[in-house]
C-alpha positions as CSV (number, residue, x, y, z in Angstrom):
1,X,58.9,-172.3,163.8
2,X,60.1,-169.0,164.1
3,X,63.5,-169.1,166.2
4,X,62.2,-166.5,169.0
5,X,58.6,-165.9,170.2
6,X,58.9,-162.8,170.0
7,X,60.3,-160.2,167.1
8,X,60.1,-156.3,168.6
9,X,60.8,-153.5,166.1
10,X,61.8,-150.0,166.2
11,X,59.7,-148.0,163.7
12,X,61.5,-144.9,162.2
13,X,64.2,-146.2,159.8
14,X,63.7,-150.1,160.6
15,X,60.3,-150.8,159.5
16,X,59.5,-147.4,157.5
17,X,61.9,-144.4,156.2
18,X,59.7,-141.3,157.1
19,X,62.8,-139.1,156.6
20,X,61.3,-137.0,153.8
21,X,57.8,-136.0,156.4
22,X,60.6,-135.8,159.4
23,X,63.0,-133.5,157.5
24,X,59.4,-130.9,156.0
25,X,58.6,-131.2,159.9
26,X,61.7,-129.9,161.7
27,X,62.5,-127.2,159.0
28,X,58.9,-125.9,159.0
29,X,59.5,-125.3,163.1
30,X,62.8,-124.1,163.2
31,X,61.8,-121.4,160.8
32,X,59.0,-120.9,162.9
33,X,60.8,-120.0,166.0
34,X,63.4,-118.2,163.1
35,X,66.1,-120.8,164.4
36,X,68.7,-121.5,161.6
37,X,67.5,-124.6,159.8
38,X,70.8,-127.2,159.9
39,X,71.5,-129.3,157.0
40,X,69.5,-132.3,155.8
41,X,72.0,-135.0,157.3
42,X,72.4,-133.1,160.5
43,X,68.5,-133.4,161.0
44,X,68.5,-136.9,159.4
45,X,70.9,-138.0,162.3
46,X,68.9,-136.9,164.9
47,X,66.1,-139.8,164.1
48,X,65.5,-142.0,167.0
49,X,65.7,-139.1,169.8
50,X,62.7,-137.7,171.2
51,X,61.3,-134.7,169.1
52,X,62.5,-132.8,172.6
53,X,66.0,-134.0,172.7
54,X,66.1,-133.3,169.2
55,X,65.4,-129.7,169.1
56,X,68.1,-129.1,172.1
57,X,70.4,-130.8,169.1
58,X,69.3,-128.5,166.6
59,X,69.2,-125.3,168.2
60,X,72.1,-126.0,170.2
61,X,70.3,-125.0,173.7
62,X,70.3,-128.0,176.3
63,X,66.9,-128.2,177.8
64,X,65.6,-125.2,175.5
65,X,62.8,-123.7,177.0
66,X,60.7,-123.8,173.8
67,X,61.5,-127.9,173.8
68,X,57.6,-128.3,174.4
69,X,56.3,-125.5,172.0
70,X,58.8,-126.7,169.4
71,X,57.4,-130.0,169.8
72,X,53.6,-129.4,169.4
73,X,54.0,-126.7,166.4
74,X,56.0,-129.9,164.9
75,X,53.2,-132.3,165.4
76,X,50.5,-130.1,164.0
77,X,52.5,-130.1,160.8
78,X,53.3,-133.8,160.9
79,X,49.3,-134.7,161.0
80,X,49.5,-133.0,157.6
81,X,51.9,-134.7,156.1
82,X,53.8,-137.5,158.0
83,X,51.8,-140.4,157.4
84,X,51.4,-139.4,153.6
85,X,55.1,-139.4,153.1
86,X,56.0,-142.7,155.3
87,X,57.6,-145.3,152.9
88,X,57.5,-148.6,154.0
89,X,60.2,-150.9,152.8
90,X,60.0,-153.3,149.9
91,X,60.5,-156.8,152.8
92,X,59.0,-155.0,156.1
93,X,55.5,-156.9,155.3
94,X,57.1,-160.2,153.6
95,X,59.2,-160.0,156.9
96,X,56.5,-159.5,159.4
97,X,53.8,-161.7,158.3
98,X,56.2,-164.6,157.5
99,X,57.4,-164.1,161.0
100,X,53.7,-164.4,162.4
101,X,53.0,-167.6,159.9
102,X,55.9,-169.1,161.8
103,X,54.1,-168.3,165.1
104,X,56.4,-165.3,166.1
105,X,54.4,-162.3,167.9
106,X,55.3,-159.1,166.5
107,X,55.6,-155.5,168.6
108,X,56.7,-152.3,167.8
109,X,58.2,-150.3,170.2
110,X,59.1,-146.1,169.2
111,X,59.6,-143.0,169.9
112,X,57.1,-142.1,167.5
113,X,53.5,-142.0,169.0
114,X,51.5,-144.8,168.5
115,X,48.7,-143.1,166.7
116,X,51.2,-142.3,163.8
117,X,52.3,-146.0,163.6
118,X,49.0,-147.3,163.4
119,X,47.9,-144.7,160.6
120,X,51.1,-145.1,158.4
121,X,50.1,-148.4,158.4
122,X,46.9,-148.2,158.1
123,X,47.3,-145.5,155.1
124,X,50.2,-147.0,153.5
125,X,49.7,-150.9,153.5
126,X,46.6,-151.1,154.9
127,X,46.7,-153.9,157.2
128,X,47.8,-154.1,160.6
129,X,50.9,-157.1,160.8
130,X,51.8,-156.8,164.4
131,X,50.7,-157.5,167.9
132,X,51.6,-154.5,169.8
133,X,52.9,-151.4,169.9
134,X,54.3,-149.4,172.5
135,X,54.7,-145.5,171.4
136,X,56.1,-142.4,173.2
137,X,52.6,-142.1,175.1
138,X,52.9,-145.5,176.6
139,X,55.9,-144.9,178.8
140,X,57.7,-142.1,181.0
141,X,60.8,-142.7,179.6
142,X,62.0,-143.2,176.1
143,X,64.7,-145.0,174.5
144,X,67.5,-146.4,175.3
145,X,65.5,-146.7,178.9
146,X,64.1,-150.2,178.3
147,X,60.6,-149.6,179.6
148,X,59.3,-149.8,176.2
149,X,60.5,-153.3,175.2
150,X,59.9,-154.7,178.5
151,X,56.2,-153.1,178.4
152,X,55.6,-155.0,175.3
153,X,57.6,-158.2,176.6
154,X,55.1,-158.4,179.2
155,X,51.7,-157.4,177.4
156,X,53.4,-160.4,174.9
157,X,53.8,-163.2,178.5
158,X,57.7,-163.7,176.9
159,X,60.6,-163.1,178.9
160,X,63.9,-161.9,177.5
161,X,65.4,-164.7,176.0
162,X,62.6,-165.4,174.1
163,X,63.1,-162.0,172.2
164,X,65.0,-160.3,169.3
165,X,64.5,-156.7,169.3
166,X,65.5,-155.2,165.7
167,X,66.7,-151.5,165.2
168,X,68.5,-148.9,162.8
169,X,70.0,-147.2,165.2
170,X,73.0,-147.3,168.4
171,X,70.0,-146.0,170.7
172,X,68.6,-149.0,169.6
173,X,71.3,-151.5,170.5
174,X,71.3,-149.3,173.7
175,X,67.9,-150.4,174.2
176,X,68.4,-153.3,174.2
177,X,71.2,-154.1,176.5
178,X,69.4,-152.2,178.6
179,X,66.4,-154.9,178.2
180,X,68.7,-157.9,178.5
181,X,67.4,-158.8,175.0
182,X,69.6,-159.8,172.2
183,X,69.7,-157.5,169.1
184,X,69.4,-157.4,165.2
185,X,70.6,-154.3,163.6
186,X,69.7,-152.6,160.4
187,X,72.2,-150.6,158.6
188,X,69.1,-148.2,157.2
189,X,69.5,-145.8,159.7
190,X,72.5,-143.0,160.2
191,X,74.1,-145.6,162.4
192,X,76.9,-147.8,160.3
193,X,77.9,-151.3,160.8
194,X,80.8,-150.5,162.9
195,X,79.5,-148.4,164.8
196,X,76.8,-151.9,165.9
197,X,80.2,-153.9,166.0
198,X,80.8,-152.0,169.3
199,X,77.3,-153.7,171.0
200,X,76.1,-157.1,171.6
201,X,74.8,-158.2,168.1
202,X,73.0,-161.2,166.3
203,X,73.1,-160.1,163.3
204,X,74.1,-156.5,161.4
205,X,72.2,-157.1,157.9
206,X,71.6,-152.9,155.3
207,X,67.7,-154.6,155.2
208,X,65.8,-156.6,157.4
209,X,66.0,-159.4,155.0
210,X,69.7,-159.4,155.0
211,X,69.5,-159.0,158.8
212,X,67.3,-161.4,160.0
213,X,67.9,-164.4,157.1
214,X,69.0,-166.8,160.2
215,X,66.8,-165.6,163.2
């Protein structure tokens, strides 16, 4: 039996490194608006905000008034190419489906719309290993609001302590203090161990098998 009922996953950097489609996404819109592009590690570390809160990053505007153009001109050019260059790591599907043979339910809860999830799956494993997911459509407030995990905790019937929500990222751990669930971080992200030493842990593992061996 799997030690919680319920296992919920970020997506981006936890489950999936879509960095490469993320990085030809931002730099194709900044050059659009004729924004100076930022480095590849300054984009990288913006993974996990909203594609909004992201651009006020970039561009260095807070609240930038083309947030919401920037936003759709980046989504056009990420149904060309995001799910085609989404890499799934080697243990996310050993992880997930021995989780569900041990009678865990398994959600996903992202900034990322749900739409994308389901086709990077879809196009890159080609099955479906989850429950739920909860995407940026699904709620009014992203990350670290908890509205997402506790969305899925009740379309799952679990209650906190029955959950272990997994992520890359300190937004993440955010999350899930926020949720009053406990946490399992993943050092795949921009976000390093210490930095996860500061929050309420279970476990701080660089994969999900490493993570996760004892919960």
């Amino acid at each position: 039996m799997a030690r919680y009922k319920a296992y919920i996953f970020d997506f981006d950097l936890t489950l999936a490194d879509s960095s490469g489609g993320i990085l030809e996404c931002f730099k194709h819109t900044l050059k659009h608006y004729g924004c100076p592009v930022p480095d590849d590690r300054t984009i990288y570390n913006t993974i996990g905000h909203t594609l909004q809160d992201s651009f006020d990053i970039l561009t260095g505007i807070p609240m930038n008034p083309l947030r919401e153009e920037m936003r759709n001109v980046y989504v056009e050019k990420a149904n060309e190419v995001m799910s085609a260059h989404t890499y799934f790591y080697g243990d996310t599907l050993p992880m997930l489906e021995k989780l569900r043979k041990n009678g865990a339910q398994i959600a996903i809860v992202s900034t990322k719309m749900r739409y994308r999830i389901v086709e990077s799956f879809e196009m890159q494993l080609h099955v479906h290993p989850y429950d739920l997911i909860v995407g940026l459509e699904d709620v009014s407030a992203p990350k670290p609001d908890p509205q997402g995990i506790i969305k899925a905790m009740e379309e799952l019937g679990v209650t906190p302590d029955e959950v272990l929500y997994v992520g890359d990222s300190y937004i993440d751990a955010q999350t899930a203090v926020n949720a009053g669930v406990e946490f399992a971080a993943v050092t795949t992200g921009s976000t390093a161990a210490e930095e996860f030493e500061k929050y309420p842990h279970k476990a701080i593992g660089s994969t999900l098998s490493r993570a996760l061996v004892d919960l």
